[in-house]
C-alpha positions in Angstrom: -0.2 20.1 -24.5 2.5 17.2 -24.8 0.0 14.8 -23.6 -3.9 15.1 -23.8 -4.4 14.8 -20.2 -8.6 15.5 -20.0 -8.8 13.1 -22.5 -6.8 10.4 -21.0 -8.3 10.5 -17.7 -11.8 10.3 -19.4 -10.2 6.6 -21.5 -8.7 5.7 -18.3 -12.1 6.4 -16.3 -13.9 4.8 -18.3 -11.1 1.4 -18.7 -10.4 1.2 -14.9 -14.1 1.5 -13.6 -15.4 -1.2 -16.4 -15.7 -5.3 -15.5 -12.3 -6.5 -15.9 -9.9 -9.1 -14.9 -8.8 -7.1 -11.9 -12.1 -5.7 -10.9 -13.6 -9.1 -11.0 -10.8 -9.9 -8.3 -11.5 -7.1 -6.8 -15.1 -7.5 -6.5 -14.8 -11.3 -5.5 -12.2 -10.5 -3.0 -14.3 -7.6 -1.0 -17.3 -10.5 -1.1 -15.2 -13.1 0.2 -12.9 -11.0 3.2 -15.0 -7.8 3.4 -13.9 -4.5 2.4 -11.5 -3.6 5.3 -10.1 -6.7 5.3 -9.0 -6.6 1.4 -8.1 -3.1 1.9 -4.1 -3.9 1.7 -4.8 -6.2 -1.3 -6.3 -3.2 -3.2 -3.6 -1.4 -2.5 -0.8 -3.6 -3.7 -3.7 -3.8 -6.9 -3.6 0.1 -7.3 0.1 0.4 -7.0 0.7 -2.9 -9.1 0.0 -1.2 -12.3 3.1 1.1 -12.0 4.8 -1.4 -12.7 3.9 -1.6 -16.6 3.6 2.3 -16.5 7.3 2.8 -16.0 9.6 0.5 -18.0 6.4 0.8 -20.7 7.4 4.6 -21.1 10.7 4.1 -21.2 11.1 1.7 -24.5 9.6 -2.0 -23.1 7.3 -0.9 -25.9 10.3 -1.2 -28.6 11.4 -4.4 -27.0 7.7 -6.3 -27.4 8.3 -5.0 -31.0 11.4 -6.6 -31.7 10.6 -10.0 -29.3 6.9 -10.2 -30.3 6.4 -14.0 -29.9 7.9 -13.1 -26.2 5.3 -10.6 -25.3 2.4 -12.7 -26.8 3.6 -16.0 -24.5 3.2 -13.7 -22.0 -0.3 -12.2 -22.5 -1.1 -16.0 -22.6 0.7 -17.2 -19.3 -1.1 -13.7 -17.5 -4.3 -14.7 -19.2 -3.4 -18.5 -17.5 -3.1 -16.7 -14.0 -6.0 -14.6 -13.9 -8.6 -18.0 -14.9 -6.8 -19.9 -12.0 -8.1 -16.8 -9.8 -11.1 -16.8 -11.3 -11.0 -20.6 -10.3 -10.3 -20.2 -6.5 -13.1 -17.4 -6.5 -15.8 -19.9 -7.8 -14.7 -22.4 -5.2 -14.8 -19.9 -2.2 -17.6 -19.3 0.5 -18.1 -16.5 2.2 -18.1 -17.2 5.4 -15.9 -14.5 7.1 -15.3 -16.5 9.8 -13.3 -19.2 8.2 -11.8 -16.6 5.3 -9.6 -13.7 7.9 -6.8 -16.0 8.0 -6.0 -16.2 4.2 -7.3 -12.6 3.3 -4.5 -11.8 0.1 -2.0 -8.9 1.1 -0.5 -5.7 0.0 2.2 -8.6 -2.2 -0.8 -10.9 -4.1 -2.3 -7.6 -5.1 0.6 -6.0 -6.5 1.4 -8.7 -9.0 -2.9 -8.6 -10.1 -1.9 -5.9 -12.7 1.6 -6.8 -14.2 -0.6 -10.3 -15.2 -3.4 -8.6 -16.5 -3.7 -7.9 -20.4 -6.3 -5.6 -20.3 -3.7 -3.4 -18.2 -1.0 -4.0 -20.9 -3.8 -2.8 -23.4 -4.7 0.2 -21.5 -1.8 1.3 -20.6 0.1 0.4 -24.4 -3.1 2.9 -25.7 -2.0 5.8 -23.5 1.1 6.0 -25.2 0.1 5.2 -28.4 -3.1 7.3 -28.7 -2.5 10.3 -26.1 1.0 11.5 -26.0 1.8 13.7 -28.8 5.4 13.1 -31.0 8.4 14.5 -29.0 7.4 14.8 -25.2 10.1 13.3 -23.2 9.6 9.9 -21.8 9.7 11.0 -18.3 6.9 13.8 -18.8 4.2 11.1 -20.9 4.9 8.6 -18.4 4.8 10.5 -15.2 1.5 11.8 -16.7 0.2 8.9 -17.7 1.1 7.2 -14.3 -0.7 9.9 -12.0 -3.8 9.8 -14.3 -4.4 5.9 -13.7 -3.1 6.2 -10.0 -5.5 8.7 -9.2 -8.5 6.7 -11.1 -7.7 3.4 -9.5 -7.9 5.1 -5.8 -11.1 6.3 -6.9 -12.6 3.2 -8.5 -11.1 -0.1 -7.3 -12.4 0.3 -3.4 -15.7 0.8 -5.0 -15.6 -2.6 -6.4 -14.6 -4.0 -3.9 -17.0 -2.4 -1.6 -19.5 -3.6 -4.4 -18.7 -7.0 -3.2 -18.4 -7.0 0.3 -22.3 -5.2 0.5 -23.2 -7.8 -2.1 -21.5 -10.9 0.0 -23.6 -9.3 2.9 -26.8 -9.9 0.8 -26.0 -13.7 -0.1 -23.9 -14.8 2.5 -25.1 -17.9 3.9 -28.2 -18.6 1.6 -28.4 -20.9 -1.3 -27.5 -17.4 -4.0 -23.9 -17.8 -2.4 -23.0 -20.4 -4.2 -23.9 -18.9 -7.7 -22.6 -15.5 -6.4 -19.2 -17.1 -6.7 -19.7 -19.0 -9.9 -20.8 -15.9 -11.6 -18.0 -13.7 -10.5 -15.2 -16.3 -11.6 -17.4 -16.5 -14.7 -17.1 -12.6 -15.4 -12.9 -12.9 -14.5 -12.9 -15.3 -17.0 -14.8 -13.9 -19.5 -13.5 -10.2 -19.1 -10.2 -12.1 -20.2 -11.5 -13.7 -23.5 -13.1 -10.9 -24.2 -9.4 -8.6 -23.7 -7.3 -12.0 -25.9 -10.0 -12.3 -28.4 -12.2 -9.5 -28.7 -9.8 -6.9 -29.8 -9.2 -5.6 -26.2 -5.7 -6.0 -26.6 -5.4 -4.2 -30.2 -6.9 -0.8 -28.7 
């Protein structure tokens, strides 16, 4: 095996179905539009993540090694994005009435991923701790790219379906308001935790 594919899909498993930047989004997004609703932002999240996949497999890797202040500005400026999110979560309500007109599309989705650095990390440790010395780029990467493709259809509608039954639950009442505080809160911390808890060293 050029690539430890069981393996992978048990890392990748267990990295896209854990609290993250992007699930947080996820969640607070199905609480705040409903799950049909945020349906074309998940997928624009699910096929966002290609995006790394690809020009990661074939040598952006030996780039961020010989620009690494580059790649490190950029972890920062993603990290930057994902808090102001987490920001316009915490100041949402869920009122569905008021929320179908600015539901996020297929287009805000897509771009969740490429900004997030716990993708970066995941992704950078598929390569680096799964693909055996020698397999041709195209083989590890169309590999590793079906593996996360097929756990993110899996896994990111359930957080997001998390949130629209939990929105249901709160929606109105006095808990709605610390609902959305606490799911910013998670965004943000899932993003210290990936910057400064060794999330991005995996």
């Amino acid at each position: 095996m050029t690539v430890a594919t069981t393996s992978f899909l048990i890392f990748a498993a267990s990295q896209v179905g854990t609290p993250g930047p992007a699930n947080m989004v996820l969640l607070g997004t199905g609480a705040r539009y409903g799950f049909r609703a945020a349906l074309p932002f998940v997928a624009g999240v699910v096929l966002g993540k290609q995006l790394i996949i690809w020009p990661v497999g074939f040598g952006l890797l030996q780039l961020a090694e010989q620009v690494p202040t580059v790649f490190a500005a950029l972890k920062y400026a993603s990290a930057a994005y994902i808090c102001w999110l987490a920001w316009k979560i915490a100041n949402l309500r869920l009122s569905r009435e008021t929320a179908v007109g600015d539901v996020p599309g297929f287009w805000a989705g897509l771009i969740v991923h490429p900004l997030n650095p716990k993708a970066w990390a995941m992704i950078v440790a598929g390569f680096t701790g799964f693909v055996a010395a020698g397999t041709s780029s195209f083989d590890a990467t169309l590999t590793i790219a079906l593996s996360l493709l097929i756990c993110q259809i899996v896994l990111h509608p359930i957080w997001t379906f998390a949130g629209d039954r939990i929105a249901h639950a709160v929606e109105g009442r006095p808990a709605e308001k610390y609902l959305m505080w606490t799911l910013a809160g998670l965004t943000v911390a899932s993003v210290l935790f990936v910057l400064f808890g060794g999330g991005t060293h995996q």
